[in-house]
SEDREN-602437 format. One record per residue (C-alpha): residue in one letter; residue number from 1; chain; x, y, z. Coordinates in steps of 0.1 Angstrom, whole numbers, plus 5000, padded with zeros to 4 digits. Layout:
BEGIN
<'a',NUM,'A',<X,Y,Z>>
...
! end
This chain:
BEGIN
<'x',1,'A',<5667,4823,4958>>
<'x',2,'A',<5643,4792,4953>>
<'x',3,'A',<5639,4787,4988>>
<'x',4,'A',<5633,4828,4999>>
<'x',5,'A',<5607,4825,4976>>
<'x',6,'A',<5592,4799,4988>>
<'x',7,'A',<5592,4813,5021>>
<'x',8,'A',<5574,4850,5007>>
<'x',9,'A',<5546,4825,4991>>
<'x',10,'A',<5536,4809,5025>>
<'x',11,'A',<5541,4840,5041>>
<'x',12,'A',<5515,4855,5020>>
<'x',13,'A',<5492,4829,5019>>
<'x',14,'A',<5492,4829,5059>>
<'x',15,'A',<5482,4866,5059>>
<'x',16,'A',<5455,4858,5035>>
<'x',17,'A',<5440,4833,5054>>
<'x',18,'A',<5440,4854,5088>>
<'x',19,'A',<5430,4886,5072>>
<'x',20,'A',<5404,4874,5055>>
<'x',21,'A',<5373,4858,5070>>
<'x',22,'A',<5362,4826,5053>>
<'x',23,'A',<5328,4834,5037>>
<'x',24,'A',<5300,4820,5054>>
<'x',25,'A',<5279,4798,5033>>
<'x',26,'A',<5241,4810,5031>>
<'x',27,'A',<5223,4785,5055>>
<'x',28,'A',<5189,4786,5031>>
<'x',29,'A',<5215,4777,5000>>
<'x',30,'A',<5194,4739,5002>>
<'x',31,'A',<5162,4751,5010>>
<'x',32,'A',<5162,4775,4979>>
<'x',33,'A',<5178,4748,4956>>
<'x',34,'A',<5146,4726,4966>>
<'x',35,'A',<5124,4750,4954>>
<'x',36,'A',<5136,4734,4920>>
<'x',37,'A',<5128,4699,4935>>
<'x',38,'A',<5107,4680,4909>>
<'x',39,'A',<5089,4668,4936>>
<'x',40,'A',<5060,4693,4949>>
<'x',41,'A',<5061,4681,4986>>
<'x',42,'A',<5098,4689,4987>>
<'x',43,'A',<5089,4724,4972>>
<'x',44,'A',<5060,4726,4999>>
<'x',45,'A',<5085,4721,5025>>
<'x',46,'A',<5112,4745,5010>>
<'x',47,'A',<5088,4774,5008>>
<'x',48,'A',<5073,4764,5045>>
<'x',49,'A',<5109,4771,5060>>
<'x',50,'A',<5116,4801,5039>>
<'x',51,'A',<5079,4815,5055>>
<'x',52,'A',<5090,4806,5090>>
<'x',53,'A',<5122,4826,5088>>
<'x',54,'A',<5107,4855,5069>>
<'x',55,'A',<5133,4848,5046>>
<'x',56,'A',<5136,4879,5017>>
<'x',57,'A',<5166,4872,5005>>
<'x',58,'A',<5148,4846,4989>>
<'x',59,'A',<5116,4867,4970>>
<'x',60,'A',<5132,4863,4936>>
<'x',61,'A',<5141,4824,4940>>
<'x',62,'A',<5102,4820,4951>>
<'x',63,'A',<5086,4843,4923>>
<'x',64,'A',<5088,4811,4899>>
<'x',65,'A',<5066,4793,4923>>
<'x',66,'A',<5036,4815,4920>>
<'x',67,'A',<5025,4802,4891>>
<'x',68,'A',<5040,4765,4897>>
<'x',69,'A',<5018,4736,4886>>
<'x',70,'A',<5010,4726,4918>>
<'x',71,'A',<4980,4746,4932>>
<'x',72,'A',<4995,4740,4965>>
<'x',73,'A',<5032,4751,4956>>
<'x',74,'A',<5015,4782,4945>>
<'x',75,'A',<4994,4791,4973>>
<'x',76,'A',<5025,4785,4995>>
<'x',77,'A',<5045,4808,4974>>
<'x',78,'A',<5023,4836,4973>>
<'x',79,'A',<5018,4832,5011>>
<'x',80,'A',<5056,4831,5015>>
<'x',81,'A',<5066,4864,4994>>
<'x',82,'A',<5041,4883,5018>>
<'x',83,'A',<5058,4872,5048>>
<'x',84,'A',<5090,4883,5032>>
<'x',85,'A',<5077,4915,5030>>
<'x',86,'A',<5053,4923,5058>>
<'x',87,'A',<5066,4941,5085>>
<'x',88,'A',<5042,4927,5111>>
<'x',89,'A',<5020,4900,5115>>
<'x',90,'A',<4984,4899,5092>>
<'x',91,'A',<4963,4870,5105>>
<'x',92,'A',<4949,4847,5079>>
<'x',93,'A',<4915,4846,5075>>
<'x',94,'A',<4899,4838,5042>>
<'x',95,'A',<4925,4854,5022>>
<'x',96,'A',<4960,4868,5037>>
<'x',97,'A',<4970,4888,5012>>
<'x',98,'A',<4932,4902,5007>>
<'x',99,'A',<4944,4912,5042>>
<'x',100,'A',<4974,4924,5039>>
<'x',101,'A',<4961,4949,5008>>
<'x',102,'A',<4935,4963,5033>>
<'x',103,'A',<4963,4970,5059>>
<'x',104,'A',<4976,4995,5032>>
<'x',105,'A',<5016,5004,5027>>
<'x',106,'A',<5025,5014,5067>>
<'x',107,'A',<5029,4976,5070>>
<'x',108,'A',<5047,4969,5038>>
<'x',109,'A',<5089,4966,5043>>
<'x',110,'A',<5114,4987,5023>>
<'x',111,'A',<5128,4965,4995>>
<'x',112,'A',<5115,4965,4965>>
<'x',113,'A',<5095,4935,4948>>
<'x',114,'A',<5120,4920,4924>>
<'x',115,'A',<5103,4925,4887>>
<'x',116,'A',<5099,4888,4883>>
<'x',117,'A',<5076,4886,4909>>
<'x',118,'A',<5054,4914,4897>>
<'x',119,'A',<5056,4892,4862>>
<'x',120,'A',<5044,4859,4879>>
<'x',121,'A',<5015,4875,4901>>
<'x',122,'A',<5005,4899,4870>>
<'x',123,'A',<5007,4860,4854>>
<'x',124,'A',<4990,4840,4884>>
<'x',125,'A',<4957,4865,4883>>
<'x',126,'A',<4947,4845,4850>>
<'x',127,'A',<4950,4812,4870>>
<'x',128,'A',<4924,4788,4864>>
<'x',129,'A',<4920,4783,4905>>
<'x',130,'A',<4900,4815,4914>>
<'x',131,'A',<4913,4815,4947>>
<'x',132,'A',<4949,4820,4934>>
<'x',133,'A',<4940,4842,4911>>
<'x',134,'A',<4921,4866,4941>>
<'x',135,'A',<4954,4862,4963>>
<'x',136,'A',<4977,4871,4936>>
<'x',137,'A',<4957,4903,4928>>
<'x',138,'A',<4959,4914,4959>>
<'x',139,'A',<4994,4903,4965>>
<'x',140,'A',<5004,4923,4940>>
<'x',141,'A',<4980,4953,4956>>
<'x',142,'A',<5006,4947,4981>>
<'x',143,'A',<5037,4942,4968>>
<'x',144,'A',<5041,4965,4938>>
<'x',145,'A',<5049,5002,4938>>
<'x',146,'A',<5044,5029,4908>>
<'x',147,'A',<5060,5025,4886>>
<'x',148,'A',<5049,4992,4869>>
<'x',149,'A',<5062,4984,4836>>
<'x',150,'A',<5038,4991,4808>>
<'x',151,'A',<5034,4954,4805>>
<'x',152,'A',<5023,4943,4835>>
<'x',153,'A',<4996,4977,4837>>
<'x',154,'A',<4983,4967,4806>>
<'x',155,'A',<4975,4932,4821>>
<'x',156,'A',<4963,4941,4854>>
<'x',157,'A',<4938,4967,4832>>
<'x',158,'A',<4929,4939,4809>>
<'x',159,'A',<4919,4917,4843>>
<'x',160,'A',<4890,4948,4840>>
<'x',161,'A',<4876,4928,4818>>
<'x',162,'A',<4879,4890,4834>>
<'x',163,'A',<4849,4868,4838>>
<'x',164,'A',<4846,4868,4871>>
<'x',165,'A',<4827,4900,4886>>
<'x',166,'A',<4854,4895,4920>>
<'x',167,'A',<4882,4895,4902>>
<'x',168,'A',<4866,4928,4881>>
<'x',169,'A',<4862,4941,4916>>
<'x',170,'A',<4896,4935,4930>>
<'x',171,'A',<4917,4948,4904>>
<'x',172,'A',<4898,4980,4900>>
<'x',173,'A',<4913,4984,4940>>
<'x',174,'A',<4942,4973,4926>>
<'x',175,'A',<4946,5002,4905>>
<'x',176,'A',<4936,5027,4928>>
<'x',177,'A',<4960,5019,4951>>
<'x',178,'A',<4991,5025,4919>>
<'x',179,'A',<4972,5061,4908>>
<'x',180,'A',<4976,5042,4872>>
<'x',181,'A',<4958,5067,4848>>
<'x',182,'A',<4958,5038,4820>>
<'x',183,'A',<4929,5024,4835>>
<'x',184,'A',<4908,5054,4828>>
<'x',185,'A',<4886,5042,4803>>
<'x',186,'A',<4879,5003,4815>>
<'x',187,'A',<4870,5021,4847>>
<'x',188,'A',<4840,5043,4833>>
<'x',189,'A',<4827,5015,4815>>
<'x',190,'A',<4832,4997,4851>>
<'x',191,'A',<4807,5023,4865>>
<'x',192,'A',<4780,5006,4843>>
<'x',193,'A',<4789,4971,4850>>
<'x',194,'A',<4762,4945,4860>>
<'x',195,'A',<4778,4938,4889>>
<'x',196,'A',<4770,4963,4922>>
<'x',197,'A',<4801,4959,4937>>
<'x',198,'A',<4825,4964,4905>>
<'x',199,'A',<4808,4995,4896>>
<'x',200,'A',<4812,5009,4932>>
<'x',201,'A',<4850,4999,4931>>
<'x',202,'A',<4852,5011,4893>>
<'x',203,'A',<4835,5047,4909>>
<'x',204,'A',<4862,5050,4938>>
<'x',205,'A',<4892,5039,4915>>
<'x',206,'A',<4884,5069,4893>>
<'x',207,'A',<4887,5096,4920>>
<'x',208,'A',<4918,5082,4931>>
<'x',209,'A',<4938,5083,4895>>
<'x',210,'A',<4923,5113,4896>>
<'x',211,'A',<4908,5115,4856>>
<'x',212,'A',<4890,5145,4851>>
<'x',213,'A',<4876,5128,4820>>
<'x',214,'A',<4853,5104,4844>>
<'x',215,'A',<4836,5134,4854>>
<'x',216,'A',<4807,5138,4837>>
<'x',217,'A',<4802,5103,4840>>
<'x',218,'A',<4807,5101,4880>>
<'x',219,'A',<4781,5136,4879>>
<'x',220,'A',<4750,5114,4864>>
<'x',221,'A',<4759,5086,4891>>
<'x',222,'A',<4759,5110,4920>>
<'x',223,'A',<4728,5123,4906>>
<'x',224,'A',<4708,5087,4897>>
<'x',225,'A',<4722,5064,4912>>
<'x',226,'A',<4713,5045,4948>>
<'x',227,'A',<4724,5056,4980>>
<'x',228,'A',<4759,5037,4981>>
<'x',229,'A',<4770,5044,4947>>
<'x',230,'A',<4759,5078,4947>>
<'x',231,'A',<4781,5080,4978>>
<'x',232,'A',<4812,5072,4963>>
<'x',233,'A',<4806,5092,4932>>
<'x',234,'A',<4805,5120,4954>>
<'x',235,'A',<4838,5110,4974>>
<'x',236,'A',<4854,5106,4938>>
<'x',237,'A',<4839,5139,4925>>
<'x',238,'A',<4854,5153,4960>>
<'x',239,'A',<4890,5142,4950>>
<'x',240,'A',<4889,5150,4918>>
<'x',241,'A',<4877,5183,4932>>
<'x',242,'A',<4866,5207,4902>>
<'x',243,'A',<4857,5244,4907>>
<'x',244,'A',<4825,5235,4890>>
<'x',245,'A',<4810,5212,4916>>
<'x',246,'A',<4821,5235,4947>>
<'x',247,'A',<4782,5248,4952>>
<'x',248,'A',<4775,5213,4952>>
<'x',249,'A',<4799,5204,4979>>
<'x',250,'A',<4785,5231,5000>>
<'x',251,'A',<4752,5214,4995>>
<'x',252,'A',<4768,5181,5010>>
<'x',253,'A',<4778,5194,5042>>
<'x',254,'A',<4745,5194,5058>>
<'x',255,'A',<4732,5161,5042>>
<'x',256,'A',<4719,5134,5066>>
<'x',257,'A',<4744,5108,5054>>
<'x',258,'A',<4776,5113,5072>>
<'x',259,'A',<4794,5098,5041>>
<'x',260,'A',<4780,5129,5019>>
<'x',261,'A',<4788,5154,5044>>
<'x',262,'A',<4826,5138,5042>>
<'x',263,'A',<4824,5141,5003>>
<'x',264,'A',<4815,5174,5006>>
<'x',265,'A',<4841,5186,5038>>
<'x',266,'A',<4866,5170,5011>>
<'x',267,'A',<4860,5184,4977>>
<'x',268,'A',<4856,5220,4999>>
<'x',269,'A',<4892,5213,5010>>
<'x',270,'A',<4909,5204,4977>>
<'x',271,'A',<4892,5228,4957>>
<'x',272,'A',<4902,5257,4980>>
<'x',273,'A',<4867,5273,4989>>
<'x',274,'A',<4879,5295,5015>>
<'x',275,'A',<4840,5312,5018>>
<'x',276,'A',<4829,5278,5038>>
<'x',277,'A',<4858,5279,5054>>
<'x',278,'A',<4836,5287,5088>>
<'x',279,'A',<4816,5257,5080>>
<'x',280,'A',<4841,5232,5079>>
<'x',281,'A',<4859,5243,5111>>
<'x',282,'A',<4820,5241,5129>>
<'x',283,'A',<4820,5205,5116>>
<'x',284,'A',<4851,5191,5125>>
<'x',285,'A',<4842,5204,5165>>
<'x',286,'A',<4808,5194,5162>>
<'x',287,'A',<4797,5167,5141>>
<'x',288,'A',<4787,5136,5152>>
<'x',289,'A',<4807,5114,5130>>
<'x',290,'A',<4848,5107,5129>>
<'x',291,'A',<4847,5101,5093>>
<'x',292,'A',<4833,5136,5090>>
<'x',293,'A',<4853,5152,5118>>
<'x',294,'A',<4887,5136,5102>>
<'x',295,'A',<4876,5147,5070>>
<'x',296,'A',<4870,5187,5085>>
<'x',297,'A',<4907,5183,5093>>
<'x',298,'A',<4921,5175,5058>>
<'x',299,'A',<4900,5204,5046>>
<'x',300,'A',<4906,5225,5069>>
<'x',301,'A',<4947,5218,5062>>
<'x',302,'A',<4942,5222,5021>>
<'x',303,'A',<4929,5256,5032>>
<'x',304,'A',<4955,5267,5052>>
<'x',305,'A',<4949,5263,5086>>
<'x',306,'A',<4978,5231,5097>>
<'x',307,'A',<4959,5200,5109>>
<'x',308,'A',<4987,5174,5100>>
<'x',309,'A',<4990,5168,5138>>
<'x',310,'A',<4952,5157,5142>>
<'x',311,'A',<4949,5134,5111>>
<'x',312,'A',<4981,5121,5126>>
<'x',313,'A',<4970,5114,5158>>
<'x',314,'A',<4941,5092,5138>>
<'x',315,'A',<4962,5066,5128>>
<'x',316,'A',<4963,5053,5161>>
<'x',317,'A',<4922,5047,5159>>
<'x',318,'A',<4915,5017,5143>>
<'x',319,'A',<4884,5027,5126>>
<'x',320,'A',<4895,5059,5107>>
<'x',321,'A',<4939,5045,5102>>
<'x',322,'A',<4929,5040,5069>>
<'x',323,'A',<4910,5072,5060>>
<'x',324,'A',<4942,5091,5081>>
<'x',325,'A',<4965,5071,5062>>
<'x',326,'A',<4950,5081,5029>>
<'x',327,'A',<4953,5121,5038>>
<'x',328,'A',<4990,5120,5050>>
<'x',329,'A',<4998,5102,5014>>
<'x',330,'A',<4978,5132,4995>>
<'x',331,'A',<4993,5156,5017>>
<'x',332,'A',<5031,5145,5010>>
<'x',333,'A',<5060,5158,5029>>
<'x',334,'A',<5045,5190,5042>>
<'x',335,'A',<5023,5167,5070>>
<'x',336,'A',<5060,5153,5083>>
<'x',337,'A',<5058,5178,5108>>
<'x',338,'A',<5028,5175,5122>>
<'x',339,'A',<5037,5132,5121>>
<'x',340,'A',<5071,5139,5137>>
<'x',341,'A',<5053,5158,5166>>
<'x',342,'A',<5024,5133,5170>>
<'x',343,'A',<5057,5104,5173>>
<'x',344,'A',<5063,5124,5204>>
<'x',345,'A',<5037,5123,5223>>
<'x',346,'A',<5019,5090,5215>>
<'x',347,'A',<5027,5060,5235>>
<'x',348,'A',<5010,5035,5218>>
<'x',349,'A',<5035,5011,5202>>
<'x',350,'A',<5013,5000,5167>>
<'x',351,'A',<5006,5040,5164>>
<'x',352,'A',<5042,5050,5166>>
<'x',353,'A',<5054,5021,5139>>
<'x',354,'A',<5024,5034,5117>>
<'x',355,'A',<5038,5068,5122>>
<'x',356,'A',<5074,5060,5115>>
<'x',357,'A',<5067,5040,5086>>
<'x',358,'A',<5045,5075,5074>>
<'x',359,'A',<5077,5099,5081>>
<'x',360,'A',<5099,5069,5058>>
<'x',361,'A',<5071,5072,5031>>
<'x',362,'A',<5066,5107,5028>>
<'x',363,'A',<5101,5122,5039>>
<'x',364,'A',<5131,5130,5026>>
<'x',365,'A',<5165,5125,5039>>
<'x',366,'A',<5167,5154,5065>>
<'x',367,'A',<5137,5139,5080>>
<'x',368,'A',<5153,5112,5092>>
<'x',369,'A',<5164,5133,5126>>
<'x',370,'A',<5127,5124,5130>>
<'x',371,'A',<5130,5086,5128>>
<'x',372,'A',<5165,5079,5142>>
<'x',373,'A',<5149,5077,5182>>
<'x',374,'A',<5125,5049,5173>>
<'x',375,'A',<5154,5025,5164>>
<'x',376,'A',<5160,5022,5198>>
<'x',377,'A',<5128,5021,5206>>
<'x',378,'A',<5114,4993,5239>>
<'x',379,'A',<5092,4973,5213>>
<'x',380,'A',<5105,4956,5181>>
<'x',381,'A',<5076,4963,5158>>
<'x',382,'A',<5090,5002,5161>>
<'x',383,'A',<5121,4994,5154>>
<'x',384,'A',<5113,4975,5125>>
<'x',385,'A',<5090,5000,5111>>
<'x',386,'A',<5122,5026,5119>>
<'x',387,'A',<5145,5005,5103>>
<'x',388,'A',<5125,5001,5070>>
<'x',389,'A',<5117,5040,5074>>
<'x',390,'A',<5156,5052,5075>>
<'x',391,'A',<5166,5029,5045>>
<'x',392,'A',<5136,5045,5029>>
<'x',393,'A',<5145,5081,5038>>
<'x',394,'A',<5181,5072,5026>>
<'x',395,'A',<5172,5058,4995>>
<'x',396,'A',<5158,5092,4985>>
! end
């Protein structure tokens, strides 16, 4: 009996160990343990590999290092938790994640920032260094989604307030880019600031959270102030859009300044004025500017008339992506359609990514019959765009 057992035992064991693969060990297990290294070169090195490899797995194991004593460690963590989560390549310059904020969500991967990362850039923007605390405002531009813990919106709001009139500046983006209402009041007082460029920034941020409260305020700017802030108080009256400025907009349309007349093509649109109707559909034929053209189209869609297709086809300019991007958001899931049938015909590789990533954005998960050709698309940045699309679409 002794001996049958015996033999069931190494029986079973042998089916163990054939049935089941031995686990592979993690081949960054070292290189993440360094990041611990109490030497700071050794970190430096740790972080430089993790970059190369694009390695996300490791964002939470990193987020310590963004506010690490070395000024070094931390610039290297910061650039190292953007790589993990950019989709494509963003080129350096003075400030990569200033960059990659400017390139906007379409090149932003699917996994969410772990919340200890959010924590230590909310943490890093107080740095003593200035230039960490620019890049880790904007890396968190980048990085985060709505909804933020109360927490860290009440410290990015209180950055509002910082020292520094770039860092005022940077975070008022910041905020328009997470819709965060909270802001509402720092912002009108950031429309009086001493600083030029803060109170332009403070001016767009509050048409984007979209505070009816900053209304009265942003009126006396668009009626006072100089030429480029009376611009964008315009553009924010146009998005937050109230019946009560609509013979205003009409006004705008045949201003000289092609940024009024896109102000005023806009707040026509999203306040419904179906009596200029005429005039907008003239302007986005005939008017010498994109900006304004692009902008006939959104209006000309928030009255009715389908133009999803044509902002669509825009992302694939350089010079209005960002204004096209910005309609398709505020449009939501009914311009997937008119994206899905612009992915058809374009054949320009960056456009078709930026318009997959849009379908994973504003879809839901029917929509990805839309997506599912481009994962077998020729070039890789479309299939990497589709890839991140699909998990967003299935997420949903």
């Amino acid at each position: 009996m002794t001996a049958r057992r015996f033999v069931l035992t190494t029986t079973t064991f042998a089916l163990m160990t054939t049935a089941v693969p031995a686990a592979q060990p993690d081949p960054y297990l070292d290189v993440i343990r360094n990041l611990r290294h109490p030497n700071p070169e050794t970190r430096l090195e740790a972080l430089a590999q993790l970059n190369r490899a694009a390695y996300a797995d490791a964002a939470e194991a990193v987020a310590p290092l963004v506010t690490d004593p070395d000024d070094r460690v931390q610039a290297a963590a910061i650039d190292a938790e953007l790589s993990f989560f950019l989709i494509d390549r963003v080129s350096g310059g003075k400030s990569r994640a200033q960059n990659a904020f400017n390139a906007g969500p379409l090149l932003r991967g699917s996994a969410a920032a772990p919340p200890l990362l959010v924590d230590r850039l909310t943490a890093a923007m107080r740095d003593d260094n200035a230039r960490i605390a620019f890049d880790a405002v904007h890396a968190l531009g980048f990085l985060a989604e709505r909804p933020l813990a109360p927490t860290q919106i009440a410290a990015l709001v209180g950055e509002l307030d910082h020292y520094d009139p770039i860092m005022r500046a940077a975070t008022a983006r910041v905020l328009a880019r997470l819709h965060a209402p909270e802001a509402a009041d720092k912002l009108v007082q950031g429309t009086v600031d001493s600083n030029a460029v803060v109170q332009r920034f403070a001016v767009e941020s509050l048409g984007w959270i979209g505070e009816p409260r900053a209304i009265p305020q942003l009126r006396q700017l668009a009626a006072q102030a100089k030429p480029p802030l009376r611009a964008g108080a315009y553009l924010a009256l146009a998005r937050l859009a109230s019946a009560e400025d609509v013979v205003q907009f009409r006004q705008l349309v045949s201003d000289r300044d092609p940024s009024l007349r896109r102000a005023g093509v806009e707040g026509i649109g999203r306040a419904g004025d179906r009596e200029s109707i005429e005039v907008v559909r003239r302007l986005m034929t005939a008017d010498r500017s994109p900006e304004v053209r692009l902008a006939s189209a959104f209006a000309l869609h928030k009255l009715g008339e389908t133009q999803s297709h044509v902002i669509a086809s825009r992302l694939g300019v350089r010079a209005e992506a960002i204004q096209a991007q910005e309609y398709l958001f505020e449009l939501g899931r009914e311009a997937v359609p008119g994206v899905a049938a612009t992915l058809e015909v374009t054949i320009n590789p960056p456009h078709r990514a930026a318009l997959v990533q849009t379908i994973g954005y504003l879809g839901d998960g029917p929509d990805e019959v839309f997506v599912e050709p481009a994962l077998k698309d020729a070039d890789q940045r479309v299939v990497r765009a589709a890839t991140h699309a699909v998990t967003r679409l299935r997420r949903r």
